[in-house]
DONU-762198 format. One line per field, with one value per residue (C-alpha): x, y, z; residue number from 1; residue in one letter. Coordinates in steps of 0.02 Angstrom, whole numbers, plus 50000, padded with zeros to 5 digits. Example, Ala and Ser with C-alpha at 12.3 -4.5 7.8 and 13.67 -1.06 7.14 Angstrom:
c1: c(50615|50684)
c2: c(49775|49947)
c3: c(50390|50357)
nr: c(1|2)
rest: c(a|s)
***
This chain:
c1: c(49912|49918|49871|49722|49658|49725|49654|49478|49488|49548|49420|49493|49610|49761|49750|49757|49908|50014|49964|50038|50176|50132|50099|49938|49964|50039|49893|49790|49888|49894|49698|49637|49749|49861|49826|49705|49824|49978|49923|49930|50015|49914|49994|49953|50043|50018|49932|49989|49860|49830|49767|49826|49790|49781|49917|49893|50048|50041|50147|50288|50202|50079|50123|50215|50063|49967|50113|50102|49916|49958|50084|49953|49791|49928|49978|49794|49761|49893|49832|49648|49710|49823|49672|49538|49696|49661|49789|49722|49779|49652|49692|49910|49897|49981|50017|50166|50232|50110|50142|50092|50171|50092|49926|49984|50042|49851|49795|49937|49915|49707|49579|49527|49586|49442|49490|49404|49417|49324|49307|49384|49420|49485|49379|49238|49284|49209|49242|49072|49115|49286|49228|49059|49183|49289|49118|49015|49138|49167|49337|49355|49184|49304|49237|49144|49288|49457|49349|49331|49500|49558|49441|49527|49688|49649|49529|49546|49434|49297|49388|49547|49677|49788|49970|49928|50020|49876|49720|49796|49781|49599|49556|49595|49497|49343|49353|49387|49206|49200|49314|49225|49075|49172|49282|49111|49055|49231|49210|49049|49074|49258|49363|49496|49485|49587|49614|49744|49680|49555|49603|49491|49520|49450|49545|49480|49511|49328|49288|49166|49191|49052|48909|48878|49066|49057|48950|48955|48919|48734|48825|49014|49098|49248|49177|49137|49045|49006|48899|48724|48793|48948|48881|48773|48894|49023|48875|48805|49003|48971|49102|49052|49148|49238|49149|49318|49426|49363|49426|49442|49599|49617|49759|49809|49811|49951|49873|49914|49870|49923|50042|50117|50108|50027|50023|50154|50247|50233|50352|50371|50311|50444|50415|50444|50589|50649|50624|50704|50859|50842|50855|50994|51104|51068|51096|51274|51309|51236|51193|51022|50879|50678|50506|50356|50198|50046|49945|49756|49645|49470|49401|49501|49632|49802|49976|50146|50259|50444|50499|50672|50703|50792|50918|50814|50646|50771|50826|50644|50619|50762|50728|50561|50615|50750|50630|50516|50681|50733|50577|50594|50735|50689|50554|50680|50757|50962|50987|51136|51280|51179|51236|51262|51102|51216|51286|51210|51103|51106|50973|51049|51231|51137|51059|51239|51303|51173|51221|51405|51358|51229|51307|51498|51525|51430|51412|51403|51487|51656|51600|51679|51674|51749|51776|51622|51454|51543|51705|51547|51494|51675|51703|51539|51547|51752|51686|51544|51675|51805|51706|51781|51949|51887|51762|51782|51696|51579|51509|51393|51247|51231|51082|51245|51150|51324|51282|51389|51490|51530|51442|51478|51438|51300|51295|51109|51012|50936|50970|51106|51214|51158|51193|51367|51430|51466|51427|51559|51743|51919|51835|51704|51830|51962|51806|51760|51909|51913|51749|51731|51913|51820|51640|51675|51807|51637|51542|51526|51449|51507|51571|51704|51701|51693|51810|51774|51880|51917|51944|52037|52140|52327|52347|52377|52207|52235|52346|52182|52142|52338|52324|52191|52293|52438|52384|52275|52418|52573|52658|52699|52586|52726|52563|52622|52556|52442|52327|52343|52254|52187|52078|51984|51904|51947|52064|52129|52175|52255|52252|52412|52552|52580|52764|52849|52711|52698|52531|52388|52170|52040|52027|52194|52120|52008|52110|52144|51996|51869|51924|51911|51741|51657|51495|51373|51525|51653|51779|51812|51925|51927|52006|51881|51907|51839|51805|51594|51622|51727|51756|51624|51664|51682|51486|51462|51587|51522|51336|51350|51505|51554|51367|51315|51460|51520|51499|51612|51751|51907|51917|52058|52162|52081|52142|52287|52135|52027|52185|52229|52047|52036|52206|52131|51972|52087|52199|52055|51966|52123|52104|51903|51904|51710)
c2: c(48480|48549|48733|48730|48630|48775|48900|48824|48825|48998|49120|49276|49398|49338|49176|49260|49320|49189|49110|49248|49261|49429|49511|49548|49709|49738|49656|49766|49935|49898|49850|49992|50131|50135|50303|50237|50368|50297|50076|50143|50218|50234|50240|50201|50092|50089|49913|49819|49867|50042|50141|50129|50003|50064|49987|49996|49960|49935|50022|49878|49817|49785|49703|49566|49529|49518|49393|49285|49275|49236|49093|49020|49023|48931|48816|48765|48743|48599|48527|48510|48452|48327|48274|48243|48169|48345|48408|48556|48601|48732|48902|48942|49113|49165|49000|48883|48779|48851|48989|49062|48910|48790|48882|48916|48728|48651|48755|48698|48629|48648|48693|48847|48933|49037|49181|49281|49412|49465|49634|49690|49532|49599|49738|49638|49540|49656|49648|49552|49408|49393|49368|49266|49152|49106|49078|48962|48873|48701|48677|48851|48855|48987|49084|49267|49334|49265|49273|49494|49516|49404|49533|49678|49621|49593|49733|49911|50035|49894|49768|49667|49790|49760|49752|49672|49500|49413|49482|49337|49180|49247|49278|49130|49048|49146|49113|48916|48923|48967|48859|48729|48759|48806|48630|48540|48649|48622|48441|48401|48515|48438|48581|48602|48742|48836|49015|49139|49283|49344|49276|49116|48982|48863|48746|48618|48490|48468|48513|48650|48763|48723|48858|48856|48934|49038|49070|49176|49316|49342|49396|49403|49235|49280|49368|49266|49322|49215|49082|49066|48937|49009|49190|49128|49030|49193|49302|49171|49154|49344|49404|49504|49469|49603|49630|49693|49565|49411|49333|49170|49105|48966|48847|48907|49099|49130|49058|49151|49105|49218|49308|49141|49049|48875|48831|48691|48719|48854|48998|49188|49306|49326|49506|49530|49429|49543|49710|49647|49586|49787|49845|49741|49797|49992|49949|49888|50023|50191|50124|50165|50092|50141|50064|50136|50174|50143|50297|50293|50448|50460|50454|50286|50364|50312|50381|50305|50395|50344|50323|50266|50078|50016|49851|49790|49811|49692|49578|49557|49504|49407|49311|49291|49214|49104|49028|48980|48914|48800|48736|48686|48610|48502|48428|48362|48192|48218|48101|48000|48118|48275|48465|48452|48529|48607|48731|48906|48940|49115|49190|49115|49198|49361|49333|49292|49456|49549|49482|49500|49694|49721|49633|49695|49795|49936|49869|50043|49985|49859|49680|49560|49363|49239|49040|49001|49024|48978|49133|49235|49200|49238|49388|49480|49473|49522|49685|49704|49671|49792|49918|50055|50015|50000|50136|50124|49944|49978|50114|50106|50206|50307|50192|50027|50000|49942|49984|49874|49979|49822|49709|49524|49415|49292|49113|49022|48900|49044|49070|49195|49062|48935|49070|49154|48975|49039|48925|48929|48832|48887|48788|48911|49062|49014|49015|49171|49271|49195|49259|49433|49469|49435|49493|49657|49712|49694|49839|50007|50088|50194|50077|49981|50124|49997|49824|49674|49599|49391|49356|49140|49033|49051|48876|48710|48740|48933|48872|48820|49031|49071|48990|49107|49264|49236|49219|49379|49485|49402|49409|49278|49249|49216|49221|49363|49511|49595|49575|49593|49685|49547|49667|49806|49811|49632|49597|49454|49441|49268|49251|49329|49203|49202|49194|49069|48979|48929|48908|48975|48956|49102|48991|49001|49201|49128|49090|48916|48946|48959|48818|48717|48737|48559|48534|48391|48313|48338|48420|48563|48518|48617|48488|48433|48250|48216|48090|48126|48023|48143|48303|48453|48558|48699|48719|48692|48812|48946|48912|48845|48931|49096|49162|49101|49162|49320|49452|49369|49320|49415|49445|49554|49428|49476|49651|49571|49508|49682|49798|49715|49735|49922|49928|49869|50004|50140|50110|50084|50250|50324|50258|50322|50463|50516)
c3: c(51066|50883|50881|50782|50944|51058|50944|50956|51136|51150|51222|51260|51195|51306|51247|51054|51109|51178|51014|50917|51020|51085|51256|51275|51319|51164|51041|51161|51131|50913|50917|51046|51074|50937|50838|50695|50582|50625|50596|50403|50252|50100|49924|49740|49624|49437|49365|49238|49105|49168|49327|49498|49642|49808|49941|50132|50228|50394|50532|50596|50744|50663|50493|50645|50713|50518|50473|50658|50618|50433|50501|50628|50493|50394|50493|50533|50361|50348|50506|50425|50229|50366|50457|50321|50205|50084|49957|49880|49724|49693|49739|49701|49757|49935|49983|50033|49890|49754|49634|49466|49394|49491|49439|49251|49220|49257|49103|48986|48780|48811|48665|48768|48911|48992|49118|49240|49354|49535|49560|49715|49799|49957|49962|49952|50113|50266|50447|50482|50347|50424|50580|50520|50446|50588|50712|50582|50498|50535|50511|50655|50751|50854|51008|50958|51063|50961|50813|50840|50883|50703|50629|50697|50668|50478|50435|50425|50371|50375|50229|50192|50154|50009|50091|50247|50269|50326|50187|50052|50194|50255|50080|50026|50167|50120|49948|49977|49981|49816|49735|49808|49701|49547|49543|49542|49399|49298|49338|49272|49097|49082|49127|49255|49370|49471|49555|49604|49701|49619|49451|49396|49245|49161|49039|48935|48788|48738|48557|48623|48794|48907|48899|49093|49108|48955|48813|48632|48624|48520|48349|48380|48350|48463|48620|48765|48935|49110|49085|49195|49313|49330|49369|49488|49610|49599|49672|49780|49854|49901|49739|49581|49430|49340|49157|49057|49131|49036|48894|48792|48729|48588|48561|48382|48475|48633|48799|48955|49139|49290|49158|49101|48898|48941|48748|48757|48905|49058|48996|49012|48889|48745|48758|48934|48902|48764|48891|49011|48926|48848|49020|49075|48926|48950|49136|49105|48980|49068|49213|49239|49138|49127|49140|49029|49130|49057|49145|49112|49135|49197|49029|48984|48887|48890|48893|48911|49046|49073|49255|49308|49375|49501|49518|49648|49525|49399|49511|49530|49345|49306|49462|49390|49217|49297|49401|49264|49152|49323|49342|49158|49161|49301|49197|49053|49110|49080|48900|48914|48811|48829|48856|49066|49122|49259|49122|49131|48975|48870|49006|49164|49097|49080|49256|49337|49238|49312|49484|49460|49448|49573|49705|49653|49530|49593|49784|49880|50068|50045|50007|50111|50048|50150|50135|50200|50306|50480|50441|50403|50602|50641|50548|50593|50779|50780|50693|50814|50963|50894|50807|50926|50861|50671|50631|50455|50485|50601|50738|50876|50906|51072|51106|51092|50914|50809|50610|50503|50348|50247|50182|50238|50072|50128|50079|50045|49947|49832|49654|49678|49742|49627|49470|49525|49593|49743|49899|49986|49986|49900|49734|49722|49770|49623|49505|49556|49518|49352|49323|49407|49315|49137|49169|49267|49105|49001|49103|49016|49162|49314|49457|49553|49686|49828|49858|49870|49980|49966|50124|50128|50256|50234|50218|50074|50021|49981|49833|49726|49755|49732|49581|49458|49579|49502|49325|49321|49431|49359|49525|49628|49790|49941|50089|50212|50080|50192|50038|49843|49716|49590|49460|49456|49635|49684|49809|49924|50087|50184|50367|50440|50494|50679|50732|50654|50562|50389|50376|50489|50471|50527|50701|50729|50814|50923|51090|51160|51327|51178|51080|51241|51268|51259|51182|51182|51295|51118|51100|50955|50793|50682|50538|50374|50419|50620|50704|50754|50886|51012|50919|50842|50689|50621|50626|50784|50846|50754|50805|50984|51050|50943|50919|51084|51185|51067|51213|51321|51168|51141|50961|50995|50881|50754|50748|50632|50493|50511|50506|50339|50275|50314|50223|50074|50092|50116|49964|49847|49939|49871|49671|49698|49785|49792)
nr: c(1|2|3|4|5|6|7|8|9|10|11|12|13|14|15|16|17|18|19|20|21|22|23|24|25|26|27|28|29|30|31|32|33|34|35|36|37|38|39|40|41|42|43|44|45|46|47|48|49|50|51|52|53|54|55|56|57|58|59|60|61|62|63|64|65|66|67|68|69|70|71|72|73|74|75|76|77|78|79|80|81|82|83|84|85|86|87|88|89|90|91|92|93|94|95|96|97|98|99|100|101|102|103|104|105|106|107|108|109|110|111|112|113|114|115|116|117|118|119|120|121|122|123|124|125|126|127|128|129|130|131|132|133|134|135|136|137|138|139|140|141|142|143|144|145|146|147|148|149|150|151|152|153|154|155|156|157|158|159|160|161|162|163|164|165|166|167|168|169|170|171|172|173|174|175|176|177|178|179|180|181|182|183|184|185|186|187|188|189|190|191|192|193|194|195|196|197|198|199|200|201|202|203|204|205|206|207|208|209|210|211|212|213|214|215|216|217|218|219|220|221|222|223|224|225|226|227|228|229|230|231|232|233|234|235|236|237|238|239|240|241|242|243|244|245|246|247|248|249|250|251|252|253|254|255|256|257|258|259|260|261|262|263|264|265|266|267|268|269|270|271|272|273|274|275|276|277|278|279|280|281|282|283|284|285|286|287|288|289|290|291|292|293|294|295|296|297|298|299|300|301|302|303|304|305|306|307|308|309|310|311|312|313|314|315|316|317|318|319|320|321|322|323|324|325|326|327|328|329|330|331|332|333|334|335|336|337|338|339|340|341|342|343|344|345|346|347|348|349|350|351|352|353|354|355|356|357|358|359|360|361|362|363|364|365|366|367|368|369|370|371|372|373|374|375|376|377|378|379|380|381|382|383|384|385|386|387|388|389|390|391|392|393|394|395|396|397|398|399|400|401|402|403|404|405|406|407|408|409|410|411|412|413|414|415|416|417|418|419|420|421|422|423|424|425|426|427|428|429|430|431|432|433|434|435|436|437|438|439|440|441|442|443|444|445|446|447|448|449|450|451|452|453|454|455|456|457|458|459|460|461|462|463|464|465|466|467|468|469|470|471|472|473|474|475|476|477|478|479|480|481|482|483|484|485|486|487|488|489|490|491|492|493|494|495|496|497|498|499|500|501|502|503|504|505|506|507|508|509|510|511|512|513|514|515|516|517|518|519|520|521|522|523|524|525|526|527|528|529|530|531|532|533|534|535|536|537|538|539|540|541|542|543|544|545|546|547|548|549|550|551|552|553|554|555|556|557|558|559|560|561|562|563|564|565|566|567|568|569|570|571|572|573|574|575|576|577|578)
rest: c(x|x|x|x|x|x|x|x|x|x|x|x|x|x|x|x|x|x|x|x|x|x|x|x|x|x|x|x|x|x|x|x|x|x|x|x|x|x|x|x|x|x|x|x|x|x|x|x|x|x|x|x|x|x|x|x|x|x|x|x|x|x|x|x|x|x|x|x|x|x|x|x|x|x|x|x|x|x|x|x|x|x|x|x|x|x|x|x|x|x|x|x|x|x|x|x|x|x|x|x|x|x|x|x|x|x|x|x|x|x|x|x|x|x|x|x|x|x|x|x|x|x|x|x|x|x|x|x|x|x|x|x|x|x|x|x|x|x|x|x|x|x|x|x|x|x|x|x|x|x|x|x|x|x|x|x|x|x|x|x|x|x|x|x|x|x|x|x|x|x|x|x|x|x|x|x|x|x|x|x|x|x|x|x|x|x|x|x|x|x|x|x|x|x|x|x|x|x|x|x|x|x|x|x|x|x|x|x|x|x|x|x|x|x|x|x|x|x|x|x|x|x|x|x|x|x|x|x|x|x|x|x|x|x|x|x|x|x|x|x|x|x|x|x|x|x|x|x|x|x|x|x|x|x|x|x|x|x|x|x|x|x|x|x|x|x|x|x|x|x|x|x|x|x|x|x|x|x|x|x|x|x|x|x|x|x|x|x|x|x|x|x|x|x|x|x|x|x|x|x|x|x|x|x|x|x|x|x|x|x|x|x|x|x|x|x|x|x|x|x|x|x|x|x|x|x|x|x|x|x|x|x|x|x|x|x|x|x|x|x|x|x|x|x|x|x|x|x|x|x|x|x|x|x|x|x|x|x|x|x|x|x|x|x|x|x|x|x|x|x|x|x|x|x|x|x|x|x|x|x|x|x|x|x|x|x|x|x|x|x|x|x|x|x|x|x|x|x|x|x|x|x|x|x|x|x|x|x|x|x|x|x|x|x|x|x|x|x|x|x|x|x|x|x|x|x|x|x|x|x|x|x|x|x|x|x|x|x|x|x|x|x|x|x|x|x|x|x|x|x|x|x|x|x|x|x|x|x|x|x|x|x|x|x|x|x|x|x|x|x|x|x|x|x|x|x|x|x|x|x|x|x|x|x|x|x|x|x|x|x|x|x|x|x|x|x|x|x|x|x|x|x|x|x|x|x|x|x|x|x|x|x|x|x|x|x|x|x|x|x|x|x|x|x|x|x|x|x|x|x|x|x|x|x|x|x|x|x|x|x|x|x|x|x|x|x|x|x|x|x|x|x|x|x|x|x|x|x|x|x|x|x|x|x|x|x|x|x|x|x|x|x|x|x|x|x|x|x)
***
């Protein structure tokens, strides 16, 4: 039974809440007896263009069961595109696998781009049109009851809030409504339309811009206002369109959509582009950087104020531009003899600088990176096990809450992997002392205060990391150093030999009753080459037996791996003394 079918036969708030995964006493205490004080925190942030926008955050509790309602509404919406054999390309905004680009690239090399802007959007979405919505509408036709308690989840003070998790999917519900009209109005004038949020374009190719969209203004060749038609559908969709937010763009003049160019090809503002690239270089240099606020009064008047920026804030942007430049790239076929589109270009260099600093260069707990996601399993739930014995790693809580004081470097598919070339193996490793050794010499600013600790097998394969060691260090790497300073605040350390052994592997630690355990009726080996026929991996043992069975594992093995590591933190604590 798909849950769109449960959630139509729902009639009561219990059944709301097995569908969000709550108890019901709990969706009962947020809606009823919560404090209404304490569901919200009300703050300003400045716009883009001037004045403030007013964010309401829920408490925790509550912004869980925003996002579970978010995730169901969702997943509903999928079910009925499924079902009626739907793909809607319309509205990009707050939805899975659409973006501004997705939006922004519909609009791209057009004679005119036409933009426009509803006033309020979520605030113009009340309680009663929430809940109106989810009783009459086909697609829902939901009980009175489910459809109140959807309403209180989502409203407060009477309207969407901005910052709950779930105002963009009911929003975007609502205003399907509208976009419904609007794409048969673009379609007969020869436009294409689309919307994000409460952001609306036309595009077209036609010689002249349809006058039921937009229309001259009496006596001034370049100001355009709403056309008739298109007025009329906004209001009758219950939204208002904002006066001072519209504007025409012409092909021979920069075309933006959702803050992207759409002349020739989707791409980021060269300006913002230009700050940004300003900011990293003072950030490397002084290490701090600014952001001008445009601060508008009550009489309209404007003044710049300077307010400092954060890494995180930067991340942000350069995050931003890269994915615009990826999804780029992907669109150029690779030309037999061409540049390998693998390469980093000048921005993505600047990105993995940026990276190589945030992330290292000034990490503020000791980084730890090991060989790979499954030593990452290993290494975290040793500390956790022995953090009594290694307080400088980790300490636990009177309430048995263990807080972690390094910083375990996480592998995934996002772009900081993809940039830094980091996803794991002693390939990736050897690179990455090359590079940290050369980058981190280029950084002006205060830093290095905390290692980063290279944490690799002590085995044949170590040699491709021995290698780039002993060419940055000049020593010779024998394997029983307890670690070795490589540069800076880089250091390695190899998996101790046991008693006479030559080589020895992270699992070496775990003892033999663990490595026994049998799963799926195989049998652990811990080698690259298996046979999938009668043995697990390395995967498997780190999912299915260490992380399911880490309470009752003795990690106290690895004392021999974490006494090296706090070595290596105390004898940097000593060169950076705070």
């Amino acid at each position: 039974m798909t849950q769109l079918t449960i959630l139509k036969s729902a009639k009561t708030l219990h059944a709301v809440a097995d569908l969000l995964g709550f108890k019901a006493s709990a969706l009962s205490f947020i809606l009823y007896k919560k404090p209404s004080a304490s569901k919200y925190k009300q703050f300003d942030i400045p716009k883009r263009y001037g004045g403030t926008r007013q964010i309401c955050a829920p408490s925790p509790d509550l912004k869980l069961l925003q996002r579970r309602l978010s995730e169901l509404l969702q997943n509903c919406v999928e079910e009925i595109n499924k079902a009626n054999g739907l793909d809607d390309k319309i509205s990009h905004g707050f939805k899975r696998k659409r973006s501004i680009i997705t939006n922004a690239k519909k609009h791209r090399n057009r004679n005119y781009v036409f933009n426009v802007d509803l006033t309020d959007f979520f605030g113009s979405i009340n309680f009663g049109r929430v809940r109106g919505f989810f009783m009459k509408d086909k697609n829902f036709l939901l009980h009175q009851d489910v459809a109140t308690v959807f309403a209180q989840i989502a409203c407060h003070e009477n309207v969407l809030p901005q910052g709950s998790p779930c105002s963009p999917a009911i929003s975007n519900l609502i205003g399907h409504v509208l976009d419904t009209h609007l794409v048969q109005l673009a379609s007969r004038s020869g436009c294409t339309y689309s919307r994000y949020a409460d952001d609306l374009t036309f595009s077209t190719n036609k010689a002249e811009f349809p006058s039921c969209i937009a229309k001259r203004t009496v006596g001034e060749e370049h100001q355009w206002s709403p056309g008739n038609d298109l007025a009329r559908l906004v209001k009758k969709s219950g939204f208002e369109i904002n006066p001072l937010k519209t504007r025409m763009q012409y092909r021979d003049s920069r075309q933006e959509v959702t803050g992207l160019v759409v002349n020739r090809k989707v791409n980021v503002r060269s300006e913002y582009r230009h700050t940004v690239r300003a900011m990293v270089h003072r950030l490397f240099t002084k290490g701090s950087f600014e952001f001008v606020n445009r601060i508008t009064d009550e009489k309209g008047a404007v003044t710049l104020d300077k307010i400092a920026g954060t890494t995180n804030q930067l991340h942000g942007m350069l995050g931003f531009i890269d994915g615009v430049d990826l999804y780029n790239k992907k669109l150029i076929p690779k030309a037999k003899g061409s540049r390998d589109q693998s390469s980093l270009t000048s921005k993505e260099s600047m990105y993995r600088r940026f990276l190589l600093f945030k992330e290292f260069y000034t990490a503020s707990t000791p980084v730890i990176i090991c060989e790979g996601k499954t030593d990452n399993v290993y290494i975290l739930h040793a500390i956790r096990s022995l953090a009594a014995t290694y307080p400088q790693l980790a300490t636990t809580s009177p309430d048995g809450k263990i807080k972690l004081h390094v910083r375990i470097y996480k592998y995934s598919g996002t772009s900081t992997g993809r940039i830094l070339g980091i996803n794991g193996g002693t390939g990736d490793l050897s690179n990455f002392i090359r590079l940290y050794s050369r980058e981190s010499k280029k950084f002006k600013a205060p830093g290095a205060q905390q290692p980063i600790i290279l944490l690799v097998d002590n085995d044949a394969g170590s040699k491709v990391i021995y290698n780039p060691v002993k060419e940055i260090t000049k020593k010779n790497v024998v394997g029983t150093e307890p670690f070795i300073h490589i540069t800076g605040n880089l250091y390695m350390s190899a998996t101790p030999l046991k008693s006479g052994a030559k080589t020895s592997i992270i699992e070496d630690f775990f003892d033999d009753n663990i490595k026994s355990i049998i799963v799926g009726g195989k049998a652990f080996d811990p080698q690259n080459e298996l046979d999938l026929d009668t043995h697990y991996g390395k995967h498997v043992f780190a999912q299915k037996v260490v992380r399911m069975h880490a309470a009752n594992i003795d990690f106290s093995e690895f004392k021999a791996i974490l006494s090296n590591i706090v070595e290596v933190i105390d004898v940097h604590a000593k060169k950076h003394p705070v």
